[in-house]
Structure formats: structure tokens, C-alpha cells
FIGUVO-304835 format. One line per field, with one value per residue: residue number from 0; z negated, y, x negated of N, C-alpha, C in turn. Coordinates in nm, 4 decimals. Each point is the difference from the previous one (the first is absolute). Layout:
N
k	NUM | ...
n_Z	Z | ...
n_Y	Y | ...
n_X	X | ...
ca_Z	Z | ...
ca_Y	Y | ...
ca_X	X | ...
c_Z	Z | ...
c_Y	Y | ...
c_X	X | ...
END
This chain:
181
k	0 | 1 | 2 | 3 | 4 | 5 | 6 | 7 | 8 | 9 | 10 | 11 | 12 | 13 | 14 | 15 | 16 | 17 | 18 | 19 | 20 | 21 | 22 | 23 | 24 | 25 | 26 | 27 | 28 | 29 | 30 | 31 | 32 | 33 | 34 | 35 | 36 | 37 | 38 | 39 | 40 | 41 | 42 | 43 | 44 | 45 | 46 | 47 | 48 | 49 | 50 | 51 | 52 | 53 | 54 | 55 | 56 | 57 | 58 | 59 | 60 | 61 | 62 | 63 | 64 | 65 | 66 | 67 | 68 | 69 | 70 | 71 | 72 | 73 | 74 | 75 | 76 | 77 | 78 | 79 | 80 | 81 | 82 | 83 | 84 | 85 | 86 | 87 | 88 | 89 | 90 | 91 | 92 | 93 | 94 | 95 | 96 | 97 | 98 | 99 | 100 | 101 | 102 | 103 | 104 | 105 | 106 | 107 | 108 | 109 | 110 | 111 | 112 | 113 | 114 | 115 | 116 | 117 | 118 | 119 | 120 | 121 | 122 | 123 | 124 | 125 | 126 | 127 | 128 | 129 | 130 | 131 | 132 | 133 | 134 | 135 | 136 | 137 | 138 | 139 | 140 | 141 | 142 | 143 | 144 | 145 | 146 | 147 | 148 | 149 | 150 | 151 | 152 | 153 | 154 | 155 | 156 | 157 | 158 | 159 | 160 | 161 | 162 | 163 | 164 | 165 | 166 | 167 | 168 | 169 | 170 | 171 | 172 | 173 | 174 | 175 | 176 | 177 | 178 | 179 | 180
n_Z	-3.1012 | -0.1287 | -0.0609 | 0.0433 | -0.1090 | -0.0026 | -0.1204 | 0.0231 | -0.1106 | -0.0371 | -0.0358 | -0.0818 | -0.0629 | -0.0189 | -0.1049 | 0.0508 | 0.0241 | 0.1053 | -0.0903 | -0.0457 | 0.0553 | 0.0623 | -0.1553 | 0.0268 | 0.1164 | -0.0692 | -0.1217 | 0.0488 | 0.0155 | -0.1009 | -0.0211 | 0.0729 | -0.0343 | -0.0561 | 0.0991 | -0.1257 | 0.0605 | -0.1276 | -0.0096 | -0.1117 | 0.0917 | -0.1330 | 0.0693 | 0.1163 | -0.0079 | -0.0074 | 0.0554 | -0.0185 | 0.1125 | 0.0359 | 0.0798 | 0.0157 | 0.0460 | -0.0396 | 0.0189 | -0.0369 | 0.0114 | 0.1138 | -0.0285 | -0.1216 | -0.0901 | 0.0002 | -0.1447 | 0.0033 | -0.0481 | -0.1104 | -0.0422 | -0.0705 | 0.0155 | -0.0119 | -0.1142 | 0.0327 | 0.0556 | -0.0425 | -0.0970 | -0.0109 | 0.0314 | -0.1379 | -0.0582 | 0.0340 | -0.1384 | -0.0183 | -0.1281 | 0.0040 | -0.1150 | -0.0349 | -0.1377 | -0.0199 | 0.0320 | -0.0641 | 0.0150 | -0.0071 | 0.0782 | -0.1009 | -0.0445 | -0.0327 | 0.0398 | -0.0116 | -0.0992 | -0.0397 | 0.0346 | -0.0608 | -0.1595 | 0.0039 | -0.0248 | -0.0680 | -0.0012 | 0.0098 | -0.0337 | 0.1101 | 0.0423 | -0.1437 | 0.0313 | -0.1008 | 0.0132 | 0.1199 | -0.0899 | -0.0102 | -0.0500 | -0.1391 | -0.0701 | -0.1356 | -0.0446 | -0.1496 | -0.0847 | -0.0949 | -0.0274 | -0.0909 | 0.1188 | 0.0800 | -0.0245 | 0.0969 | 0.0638 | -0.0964 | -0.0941 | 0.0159 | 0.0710 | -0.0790 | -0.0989 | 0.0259 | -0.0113 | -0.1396 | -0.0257 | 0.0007 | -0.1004 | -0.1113 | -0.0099 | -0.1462 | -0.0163 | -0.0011 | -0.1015 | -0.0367 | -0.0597 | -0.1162 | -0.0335 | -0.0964 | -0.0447 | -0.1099 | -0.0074 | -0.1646 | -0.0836 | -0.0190 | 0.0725 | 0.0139 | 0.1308 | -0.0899 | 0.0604 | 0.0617 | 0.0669 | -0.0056 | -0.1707 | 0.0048 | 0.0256 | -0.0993 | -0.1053 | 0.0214 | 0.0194 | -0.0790 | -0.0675 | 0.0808 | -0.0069
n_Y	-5.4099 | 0.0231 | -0.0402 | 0.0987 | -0.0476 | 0.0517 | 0.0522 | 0.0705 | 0.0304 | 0.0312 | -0.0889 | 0.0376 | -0.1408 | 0.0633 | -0.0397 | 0.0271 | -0.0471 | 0.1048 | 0.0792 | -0.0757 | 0.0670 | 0.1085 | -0.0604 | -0.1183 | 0.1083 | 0.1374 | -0.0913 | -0.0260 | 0.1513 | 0.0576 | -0.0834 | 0.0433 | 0.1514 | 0.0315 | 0.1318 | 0.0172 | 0.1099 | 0.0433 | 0.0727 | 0.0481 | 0.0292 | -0.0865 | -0.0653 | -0.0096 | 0.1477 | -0.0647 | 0.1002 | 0.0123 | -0.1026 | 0.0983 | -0.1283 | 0.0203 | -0.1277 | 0.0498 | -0.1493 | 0.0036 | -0.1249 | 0.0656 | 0.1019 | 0.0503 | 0.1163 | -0.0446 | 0.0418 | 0.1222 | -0.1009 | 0.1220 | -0.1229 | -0.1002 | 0.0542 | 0.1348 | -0.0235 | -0.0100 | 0.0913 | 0.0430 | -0.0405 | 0.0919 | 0.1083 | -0.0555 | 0.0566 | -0.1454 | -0.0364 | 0.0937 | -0.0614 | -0.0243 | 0.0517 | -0.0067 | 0.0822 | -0.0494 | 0.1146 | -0.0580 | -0.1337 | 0.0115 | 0.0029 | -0.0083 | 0.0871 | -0.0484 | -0.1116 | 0.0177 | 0.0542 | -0.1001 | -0.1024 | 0.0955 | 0.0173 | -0.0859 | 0.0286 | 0.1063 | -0.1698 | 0.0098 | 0.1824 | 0.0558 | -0.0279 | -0.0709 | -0.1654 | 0.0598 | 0.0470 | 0.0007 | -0.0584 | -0.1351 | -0.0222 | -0.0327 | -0.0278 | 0.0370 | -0.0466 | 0.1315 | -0.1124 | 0.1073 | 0.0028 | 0.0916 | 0.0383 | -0.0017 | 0.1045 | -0.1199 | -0.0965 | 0.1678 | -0.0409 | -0.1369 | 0.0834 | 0.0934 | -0.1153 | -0.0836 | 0.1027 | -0.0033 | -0.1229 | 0.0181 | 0.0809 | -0.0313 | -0.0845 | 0.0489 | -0.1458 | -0.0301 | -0.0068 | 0.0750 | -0.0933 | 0.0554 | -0.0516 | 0.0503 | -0.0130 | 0.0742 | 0.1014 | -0.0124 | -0.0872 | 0.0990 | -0.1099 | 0.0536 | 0.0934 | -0.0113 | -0.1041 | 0.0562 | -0.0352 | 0.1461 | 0.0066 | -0.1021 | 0.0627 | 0.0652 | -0.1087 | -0.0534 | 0.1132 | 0.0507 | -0.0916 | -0.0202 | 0.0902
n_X	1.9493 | -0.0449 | 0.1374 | 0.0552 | 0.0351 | 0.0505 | 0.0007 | 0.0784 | -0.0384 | 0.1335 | -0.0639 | 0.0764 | 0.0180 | -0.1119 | 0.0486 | 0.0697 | 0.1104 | 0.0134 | -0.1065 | 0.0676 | 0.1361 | -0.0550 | -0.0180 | 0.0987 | 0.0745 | -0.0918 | 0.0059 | 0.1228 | 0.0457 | -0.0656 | 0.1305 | 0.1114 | -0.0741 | 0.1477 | -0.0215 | -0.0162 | 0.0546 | 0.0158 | 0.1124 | -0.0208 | 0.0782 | 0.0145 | -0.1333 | 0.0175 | -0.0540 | 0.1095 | 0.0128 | 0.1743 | 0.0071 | -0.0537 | -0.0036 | -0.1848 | 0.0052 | -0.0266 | 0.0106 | -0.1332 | 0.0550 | -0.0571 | 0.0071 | -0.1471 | 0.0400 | 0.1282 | 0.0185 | 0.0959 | 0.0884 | -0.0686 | 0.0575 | -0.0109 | 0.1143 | -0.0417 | 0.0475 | 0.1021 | 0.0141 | -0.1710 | 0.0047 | 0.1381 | -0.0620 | -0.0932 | 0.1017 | -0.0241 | -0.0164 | 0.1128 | -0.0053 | 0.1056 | -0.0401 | 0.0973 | 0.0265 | 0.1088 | 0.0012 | 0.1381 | 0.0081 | -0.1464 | -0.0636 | -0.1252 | -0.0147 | -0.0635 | 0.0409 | 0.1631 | -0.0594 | -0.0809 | 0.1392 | 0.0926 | -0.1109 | -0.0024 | 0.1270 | -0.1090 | -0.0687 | 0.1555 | -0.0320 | 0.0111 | -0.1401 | -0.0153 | 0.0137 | -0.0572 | 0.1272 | 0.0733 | 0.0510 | -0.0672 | 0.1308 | -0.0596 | 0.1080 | -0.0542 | 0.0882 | 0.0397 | 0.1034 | -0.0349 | 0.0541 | 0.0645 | 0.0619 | 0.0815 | 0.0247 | -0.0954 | 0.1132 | 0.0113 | -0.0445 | 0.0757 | 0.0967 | -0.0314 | -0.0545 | 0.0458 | 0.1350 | -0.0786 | -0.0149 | 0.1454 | 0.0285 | -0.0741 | 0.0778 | -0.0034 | -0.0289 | 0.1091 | -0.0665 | 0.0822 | 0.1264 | -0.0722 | 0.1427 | -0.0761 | 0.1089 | 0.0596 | -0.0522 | 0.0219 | -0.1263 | -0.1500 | -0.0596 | 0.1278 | -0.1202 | -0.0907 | -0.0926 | 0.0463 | 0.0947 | 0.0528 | -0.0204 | 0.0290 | 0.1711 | -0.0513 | -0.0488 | 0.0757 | 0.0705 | -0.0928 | -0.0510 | 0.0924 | -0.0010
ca_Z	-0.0119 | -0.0220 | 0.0611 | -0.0972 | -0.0781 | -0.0574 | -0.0946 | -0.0440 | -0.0887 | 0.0654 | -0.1742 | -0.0973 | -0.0848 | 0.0034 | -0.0372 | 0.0178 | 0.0730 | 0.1638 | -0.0339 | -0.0274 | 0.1345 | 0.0236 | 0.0067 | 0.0512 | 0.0873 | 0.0397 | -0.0872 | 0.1212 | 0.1195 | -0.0346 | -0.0432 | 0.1474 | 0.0468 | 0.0566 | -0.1465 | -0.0756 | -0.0953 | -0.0997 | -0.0144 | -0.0492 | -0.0176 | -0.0718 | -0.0474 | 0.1302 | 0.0432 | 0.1237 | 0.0071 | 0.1133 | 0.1244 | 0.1057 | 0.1414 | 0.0564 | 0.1159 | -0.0360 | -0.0439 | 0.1294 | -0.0186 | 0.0416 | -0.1527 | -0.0992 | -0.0334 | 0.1314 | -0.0355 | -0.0417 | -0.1578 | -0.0749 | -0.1407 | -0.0183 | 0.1261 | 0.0920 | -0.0250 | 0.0471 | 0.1839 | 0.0404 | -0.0137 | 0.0538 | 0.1546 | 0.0489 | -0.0995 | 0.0496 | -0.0835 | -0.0830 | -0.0966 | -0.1289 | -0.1190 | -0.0523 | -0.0583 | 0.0467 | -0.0533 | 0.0424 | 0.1002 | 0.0889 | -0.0184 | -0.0338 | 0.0445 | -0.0530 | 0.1248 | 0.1230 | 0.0629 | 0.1188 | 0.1141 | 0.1140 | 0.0761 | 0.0695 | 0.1880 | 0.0667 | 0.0692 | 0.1543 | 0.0600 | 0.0944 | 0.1594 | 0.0067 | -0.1329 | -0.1107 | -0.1070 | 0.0765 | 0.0858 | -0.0356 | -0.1563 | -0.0720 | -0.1718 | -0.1478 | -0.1032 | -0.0844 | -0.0309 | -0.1573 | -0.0912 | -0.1297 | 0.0503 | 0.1010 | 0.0775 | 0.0925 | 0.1262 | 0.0752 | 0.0213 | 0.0859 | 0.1053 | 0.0494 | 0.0420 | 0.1147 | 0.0880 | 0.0124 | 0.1134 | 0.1450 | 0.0179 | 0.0103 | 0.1107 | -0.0945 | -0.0206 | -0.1468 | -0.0771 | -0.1548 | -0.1362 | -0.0730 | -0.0916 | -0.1201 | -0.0559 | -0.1028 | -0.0451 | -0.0175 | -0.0770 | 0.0242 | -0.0362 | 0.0001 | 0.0571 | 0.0006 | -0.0061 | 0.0846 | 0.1331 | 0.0955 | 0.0044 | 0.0769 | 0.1374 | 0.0313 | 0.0457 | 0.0896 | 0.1502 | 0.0128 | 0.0701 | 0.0920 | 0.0629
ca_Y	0.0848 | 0.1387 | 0.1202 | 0.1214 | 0.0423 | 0.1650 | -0.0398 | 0.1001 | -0.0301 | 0.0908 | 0.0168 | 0.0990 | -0.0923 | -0.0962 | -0.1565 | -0.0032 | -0.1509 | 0.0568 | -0.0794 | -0.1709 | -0.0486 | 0.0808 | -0.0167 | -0.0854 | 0.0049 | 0.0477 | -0.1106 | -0.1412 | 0.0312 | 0.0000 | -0.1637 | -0.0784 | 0.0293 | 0.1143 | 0.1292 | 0.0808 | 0.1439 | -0.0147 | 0.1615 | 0.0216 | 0.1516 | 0.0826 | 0.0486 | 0.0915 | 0.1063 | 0.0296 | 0.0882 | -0.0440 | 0.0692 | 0.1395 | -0.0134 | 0.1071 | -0.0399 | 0.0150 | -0.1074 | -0.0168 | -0.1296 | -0.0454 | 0.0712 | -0.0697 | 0.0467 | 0.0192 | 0.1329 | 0.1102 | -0.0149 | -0.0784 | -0.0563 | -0.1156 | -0.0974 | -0.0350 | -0.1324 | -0.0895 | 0.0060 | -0.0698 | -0.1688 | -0.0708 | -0.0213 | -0.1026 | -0.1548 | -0.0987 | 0.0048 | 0.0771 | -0.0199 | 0.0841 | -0.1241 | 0.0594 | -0.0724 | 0.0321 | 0.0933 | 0.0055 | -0.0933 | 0.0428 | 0.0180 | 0.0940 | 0.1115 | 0.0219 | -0.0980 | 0.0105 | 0.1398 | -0.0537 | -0.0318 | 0.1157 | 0.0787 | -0.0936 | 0.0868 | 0.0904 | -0.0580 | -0.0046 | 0.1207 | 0.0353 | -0.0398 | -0.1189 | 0.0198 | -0.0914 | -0.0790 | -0.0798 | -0.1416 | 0.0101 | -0.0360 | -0.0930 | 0.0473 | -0.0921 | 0.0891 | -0.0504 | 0.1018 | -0.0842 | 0.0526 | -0.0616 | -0.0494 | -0.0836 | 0.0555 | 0.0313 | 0.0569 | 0.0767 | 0.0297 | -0.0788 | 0.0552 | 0.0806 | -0.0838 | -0.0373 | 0.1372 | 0.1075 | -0.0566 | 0.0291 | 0.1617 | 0.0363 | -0.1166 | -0.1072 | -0.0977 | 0.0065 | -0.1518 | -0.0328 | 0.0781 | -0.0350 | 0.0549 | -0.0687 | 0.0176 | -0.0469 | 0.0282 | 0.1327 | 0.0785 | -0.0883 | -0.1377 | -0.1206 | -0.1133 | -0.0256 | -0.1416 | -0.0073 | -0.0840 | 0.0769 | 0.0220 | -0.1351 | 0.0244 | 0.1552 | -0.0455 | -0.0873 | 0.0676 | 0.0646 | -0.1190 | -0.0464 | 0.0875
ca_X	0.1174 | -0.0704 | 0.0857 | -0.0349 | 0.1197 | 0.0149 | 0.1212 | 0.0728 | 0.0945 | 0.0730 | 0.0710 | -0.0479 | -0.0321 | -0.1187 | -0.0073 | 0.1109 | 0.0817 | -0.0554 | -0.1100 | -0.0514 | 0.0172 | -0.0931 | -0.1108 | -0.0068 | -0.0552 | -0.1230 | -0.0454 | -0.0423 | -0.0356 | -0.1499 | -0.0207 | -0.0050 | -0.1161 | -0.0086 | 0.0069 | 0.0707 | 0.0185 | 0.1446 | 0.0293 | 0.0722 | 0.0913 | 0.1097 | -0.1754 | -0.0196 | 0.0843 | 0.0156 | 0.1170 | 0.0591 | 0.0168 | 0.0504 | 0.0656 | -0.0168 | -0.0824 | -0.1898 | -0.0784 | -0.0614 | -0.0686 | -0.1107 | -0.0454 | 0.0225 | 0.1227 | 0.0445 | 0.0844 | 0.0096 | -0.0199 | -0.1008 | 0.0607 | -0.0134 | 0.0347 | -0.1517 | -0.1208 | 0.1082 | 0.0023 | -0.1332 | 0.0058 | 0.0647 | -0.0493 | -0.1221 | 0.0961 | 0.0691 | 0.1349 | 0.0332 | 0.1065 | 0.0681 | 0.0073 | 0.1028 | 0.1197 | 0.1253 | 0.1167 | 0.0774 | -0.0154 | -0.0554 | -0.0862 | -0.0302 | -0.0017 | -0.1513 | -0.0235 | 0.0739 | -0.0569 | -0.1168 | -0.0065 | 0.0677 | -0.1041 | -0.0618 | 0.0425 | -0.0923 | -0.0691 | 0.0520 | -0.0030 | -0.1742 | -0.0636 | 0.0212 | 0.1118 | -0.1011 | 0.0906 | 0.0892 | -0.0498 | -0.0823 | -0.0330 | 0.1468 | 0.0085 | 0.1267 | 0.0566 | -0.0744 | 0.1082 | 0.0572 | 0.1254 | 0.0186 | 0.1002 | -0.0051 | 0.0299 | -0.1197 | 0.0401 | -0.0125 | -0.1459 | -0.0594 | 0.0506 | -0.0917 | -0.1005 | 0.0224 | -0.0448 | -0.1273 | -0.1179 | 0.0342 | -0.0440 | -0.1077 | -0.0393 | -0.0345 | 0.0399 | 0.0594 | -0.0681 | 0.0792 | -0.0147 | 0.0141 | 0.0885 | 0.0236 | 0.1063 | 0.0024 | -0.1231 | 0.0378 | -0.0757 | -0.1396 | -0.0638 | 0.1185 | -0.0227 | -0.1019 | 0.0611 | 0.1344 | 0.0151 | -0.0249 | -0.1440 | -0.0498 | -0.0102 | -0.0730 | -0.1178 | 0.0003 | 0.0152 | -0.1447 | -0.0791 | 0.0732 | -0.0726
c_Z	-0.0217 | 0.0459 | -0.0995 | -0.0442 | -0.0829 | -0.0718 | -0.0569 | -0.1231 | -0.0613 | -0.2142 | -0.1027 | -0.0899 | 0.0213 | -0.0280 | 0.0488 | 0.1071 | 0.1096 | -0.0376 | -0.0256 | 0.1841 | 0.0596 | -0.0176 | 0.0052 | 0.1111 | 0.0749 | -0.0176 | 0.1502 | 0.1262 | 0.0079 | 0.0022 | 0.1564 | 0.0652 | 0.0645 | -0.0954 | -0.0040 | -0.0860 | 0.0104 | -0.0075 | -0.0936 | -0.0510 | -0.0567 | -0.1279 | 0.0388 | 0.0695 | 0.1930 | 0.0307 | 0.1398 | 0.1587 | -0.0210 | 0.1081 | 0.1005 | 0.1131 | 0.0011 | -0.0138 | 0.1209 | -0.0056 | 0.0142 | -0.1260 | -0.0899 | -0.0731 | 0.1041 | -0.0511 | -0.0194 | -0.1470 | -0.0354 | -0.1123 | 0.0424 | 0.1272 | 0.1096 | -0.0167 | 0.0354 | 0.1610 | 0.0741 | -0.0144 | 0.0489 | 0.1938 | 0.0625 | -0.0680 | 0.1166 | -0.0670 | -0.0826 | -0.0833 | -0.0581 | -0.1135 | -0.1062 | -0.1022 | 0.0832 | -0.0464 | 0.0712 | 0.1321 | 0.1150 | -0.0589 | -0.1021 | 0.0658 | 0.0494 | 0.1327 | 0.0939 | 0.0318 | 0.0546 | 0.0994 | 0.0837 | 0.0529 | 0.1392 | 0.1550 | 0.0150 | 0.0858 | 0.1517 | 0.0447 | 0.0541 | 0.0938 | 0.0290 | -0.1443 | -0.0764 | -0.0783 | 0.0442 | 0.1214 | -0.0572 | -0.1579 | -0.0258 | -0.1054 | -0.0385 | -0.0550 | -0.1336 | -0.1001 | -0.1472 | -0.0584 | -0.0859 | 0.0680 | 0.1542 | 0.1659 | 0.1078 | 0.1198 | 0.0942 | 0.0194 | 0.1021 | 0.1181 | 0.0100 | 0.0554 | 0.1451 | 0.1267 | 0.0444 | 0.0615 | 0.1479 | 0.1231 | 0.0526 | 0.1046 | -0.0528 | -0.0256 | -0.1585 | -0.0281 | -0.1089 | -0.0967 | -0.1206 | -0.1022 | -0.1570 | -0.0804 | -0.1314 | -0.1080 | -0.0433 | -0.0703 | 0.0912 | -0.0384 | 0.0570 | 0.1385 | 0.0048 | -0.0256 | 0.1105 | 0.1589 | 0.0425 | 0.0428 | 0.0662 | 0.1751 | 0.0738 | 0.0171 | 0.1055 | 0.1630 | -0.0309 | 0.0549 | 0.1344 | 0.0779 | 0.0841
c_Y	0.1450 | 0.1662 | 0.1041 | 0.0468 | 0.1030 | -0.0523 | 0.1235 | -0.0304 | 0.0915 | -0.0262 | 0.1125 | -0.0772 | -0.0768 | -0.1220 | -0.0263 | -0.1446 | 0.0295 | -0.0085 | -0.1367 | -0.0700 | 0.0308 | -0.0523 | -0.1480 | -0.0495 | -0.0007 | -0.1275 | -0.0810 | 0.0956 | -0.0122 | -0.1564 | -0.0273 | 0.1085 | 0.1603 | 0.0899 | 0.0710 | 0.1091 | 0.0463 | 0.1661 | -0.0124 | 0.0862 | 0.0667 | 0.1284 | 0.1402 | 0.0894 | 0.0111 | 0.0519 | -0.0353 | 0.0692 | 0.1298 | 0.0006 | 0.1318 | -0.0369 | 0.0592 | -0.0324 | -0.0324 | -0.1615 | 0.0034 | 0.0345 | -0.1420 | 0.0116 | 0.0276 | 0.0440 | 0.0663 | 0.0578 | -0.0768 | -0.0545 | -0.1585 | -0.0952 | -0.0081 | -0.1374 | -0.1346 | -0.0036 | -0.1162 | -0.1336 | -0.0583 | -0.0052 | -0.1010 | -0.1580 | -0.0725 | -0.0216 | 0.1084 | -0.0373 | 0.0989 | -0.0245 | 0.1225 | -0.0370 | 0.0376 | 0.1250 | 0.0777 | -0.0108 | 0.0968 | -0.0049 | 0.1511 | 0.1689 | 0.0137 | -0.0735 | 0.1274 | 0.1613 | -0.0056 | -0.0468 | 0.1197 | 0.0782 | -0.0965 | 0.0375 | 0.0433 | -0.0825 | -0.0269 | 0.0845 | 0.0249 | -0.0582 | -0.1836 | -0.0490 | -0.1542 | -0.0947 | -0.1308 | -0.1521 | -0.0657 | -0.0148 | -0.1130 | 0.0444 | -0.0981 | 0.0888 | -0.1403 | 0.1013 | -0.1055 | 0.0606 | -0.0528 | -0.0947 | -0.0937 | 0.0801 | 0.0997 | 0.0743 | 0.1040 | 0.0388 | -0.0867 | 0.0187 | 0.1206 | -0.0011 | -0.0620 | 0.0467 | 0.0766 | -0.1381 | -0.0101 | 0.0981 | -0.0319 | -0.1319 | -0.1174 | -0.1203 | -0.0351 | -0.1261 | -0.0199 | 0.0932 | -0.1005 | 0.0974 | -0.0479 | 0.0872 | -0.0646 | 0.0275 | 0.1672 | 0.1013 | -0.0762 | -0.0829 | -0.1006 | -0.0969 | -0.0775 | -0.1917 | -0.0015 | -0.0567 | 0.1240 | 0.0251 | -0.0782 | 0.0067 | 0.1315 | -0.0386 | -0.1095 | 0.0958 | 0.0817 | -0.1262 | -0.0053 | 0.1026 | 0.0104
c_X	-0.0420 | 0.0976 | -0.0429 | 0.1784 | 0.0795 | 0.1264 | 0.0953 | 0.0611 | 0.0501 | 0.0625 | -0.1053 | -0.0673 | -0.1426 | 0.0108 | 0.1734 | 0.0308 | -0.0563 | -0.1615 | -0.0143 | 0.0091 | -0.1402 | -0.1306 | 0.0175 | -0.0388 | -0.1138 | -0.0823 | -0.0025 | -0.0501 | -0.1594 | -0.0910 | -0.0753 | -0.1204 | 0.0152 | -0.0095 | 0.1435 | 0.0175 | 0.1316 | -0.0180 | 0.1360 | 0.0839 | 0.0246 | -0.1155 | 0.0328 | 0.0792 | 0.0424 | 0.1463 | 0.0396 | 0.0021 | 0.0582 | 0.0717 | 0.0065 | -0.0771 | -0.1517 | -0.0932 | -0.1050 | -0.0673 | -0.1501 | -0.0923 | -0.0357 | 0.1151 | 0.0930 | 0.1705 | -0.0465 | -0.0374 | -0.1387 | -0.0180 | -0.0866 | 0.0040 | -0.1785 | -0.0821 | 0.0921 | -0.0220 | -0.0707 | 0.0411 | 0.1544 | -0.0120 | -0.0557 | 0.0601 | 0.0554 | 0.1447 | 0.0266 | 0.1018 | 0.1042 | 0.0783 | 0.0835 | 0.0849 | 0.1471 | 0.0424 | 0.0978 | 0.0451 | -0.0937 | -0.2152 | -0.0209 | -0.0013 | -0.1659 | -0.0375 | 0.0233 | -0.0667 | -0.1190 | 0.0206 | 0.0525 | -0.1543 | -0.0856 | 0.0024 | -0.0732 | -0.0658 | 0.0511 | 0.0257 | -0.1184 | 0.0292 | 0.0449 | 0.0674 | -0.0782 | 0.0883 | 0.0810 | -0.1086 | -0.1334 | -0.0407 | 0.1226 | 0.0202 | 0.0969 | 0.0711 | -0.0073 | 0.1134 | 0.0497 | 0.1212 | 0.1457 | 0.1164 | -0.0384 | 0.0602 | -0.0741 | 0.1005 | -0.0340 | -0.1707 | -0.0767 | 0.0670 | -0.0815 | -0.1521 | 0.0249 | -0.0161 | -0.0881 | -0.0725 | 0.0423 | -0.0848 | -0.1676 | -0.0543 | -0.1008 | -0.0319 | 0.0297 | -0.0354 | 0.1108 | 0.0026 | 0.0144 | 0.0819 | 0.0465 | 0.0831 | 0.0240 | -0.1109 | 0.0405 | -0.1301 | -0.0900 | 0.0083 | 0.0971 | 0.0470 | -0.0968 | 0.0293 | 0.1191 | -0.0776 | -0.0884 | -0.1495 | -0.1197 | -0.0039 | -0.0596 | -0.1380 | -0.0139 | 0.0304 | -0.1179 | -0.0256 | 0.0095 | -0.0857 | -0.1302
END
């Protein structure tokens, strides 16, 4: 198997419910032989799209902008799977996710397009409530878009402090779709 996996995690909470998912995951993805590297956003200075078309893909850096995001590009170019692993807010993916994935465009501006086709992803979503819908319609979409193969999601709900999904179904099935891998 031996994929090369890229994990966005898009929560502010190191030990946080989106970490236990996360590192369930990595746990079977690594199980079954592949690699894995985890970015953790909320670490990491990365400032939002400009939507200035400037982006040159072919480039190592391939924005405009020189913030964090540089050390993200490389490996999601060369990632078979790109995860995105998020708490819910307000009914939507993090801010912290969703401004990496808008910077991400820089990879389908230029000569060729590094981003679209050619990969799969998970999503990977904990929160105090149950209300995934719109995040998993945007998800969706976006693997439309990018031409994706959408492996799943794992949505654990009901989880208001650290730790509280921890023992839950979900966690089990985060390690079990790394595995699968």
C-alpha cells in the first residue's frame, strides 16, 4: 500500500475530540504501512486567500503569500490522501481548515493543476452537537470539485470538553478508515 497521507487539522485543541479522531486514524493508517504527516493549524500562521490569481503551481512555493502554508503545498502535491479533520463551528468546518483549503488554490493556478484529480480524502468532524449537514455538503462538493475520491466521514457528535469522545464508536471508526487505507 505505502500511500503518502496528509492530515489537515484544522482544531485549535492539541489534546482536543478532532485530535483523538486524528490520531486514531493515523494509528490504523500507519497500521496498514503508510505514511503519515499531520499539520496542525491552529500551530500555524497562515493568512487568508488574497484572490489575486498569482499563484505559480509549478514553483516550490507557489503563493504569493509567505506564511506557513509553504511547508503544507510540497507534501499535499505528493499526498495520495489528504484528510480534513475539524471541530464543528457553527455548523461548518473550522476557520483554521477552511483558510488552508481556500489557500490551496494556489496549487491549480499556472501551467498545470497539482490539486484536481488524483487524490482521496476523509473528513474527520467532532462536536458538542450533531449538526454536520452543512459541513458535509460543503465537503462533498469540494470532492466534486477537486475530483476527489471521497472515502468518508467520520462525524462524532456529542462531545462537549476534551476527552469526551474518547471510548466512543467514532473513535474506533477513524481507526478503522486509516486502516482501510
Amino acid at each position: 500500500m505505502n500511500k503518502k497521507i496528509v492530515i489537515l487539522n484544522g482544531s485549535p485543541r492539541e489534546k482536543g475530540n478532532t485530535a483523538a479522531l486524528v490520531n486514531a486514524f493515523s494509528k490504523g493508517a500507519e497500521e496498514a504501512g503508510n505514511t503519515v504527516r499531520i499539520f496542525r493549524l491552529g500551530k500555524m500562521e497562515i493568512h487568508g486567500c488574497k484572490g489575486c490569481f498569482g499563484g505559480k503551481n509549478e514553483e516550490e512555493y507557489p503563493c504569493v503569500q509567505k506564511d506557513d502554508m509553504q511547508q503544507i503545498y510540497q507534501p499535499v502535491k505528493e499526498a495520495d490522501v489528504v484528510v480534513m479533520a475539524s471541530p464543528l463551528y457553527y455548523w461548518n468546518m473550522s476557520g483554521q481548515l477552511r483558510t488552508a483549503v481556500d489557500r490551496l488554490f494556489a496549487l491549480e493556478e499556472g501551467n498545470k493543476n497539482y490539486l484536481r484529480g488524483n487524490k482521496s480524502s476523509a473528513l474527520l468532524m467532532a462536536a458538542e452537537g450533531n449538526g454536520f449537514e452543512d459541513a458535509v455538503v460543503y465537503y462533498d462538493h469540494l470532492m466534486e470539485h477537486l475530483r476527489w475520491k471521497n472515502l468518508g466521514h467520520v462525524l462524532a457528535g456529542g462531545n462537549m470538553m476534551p476527552g469526551d469522545v474518547d471510548g466512543k464508536k467514532e473513535v474506533e471508526q477513524a481507526y478503522e478508515l486509516g486502516k482501510s487505507i
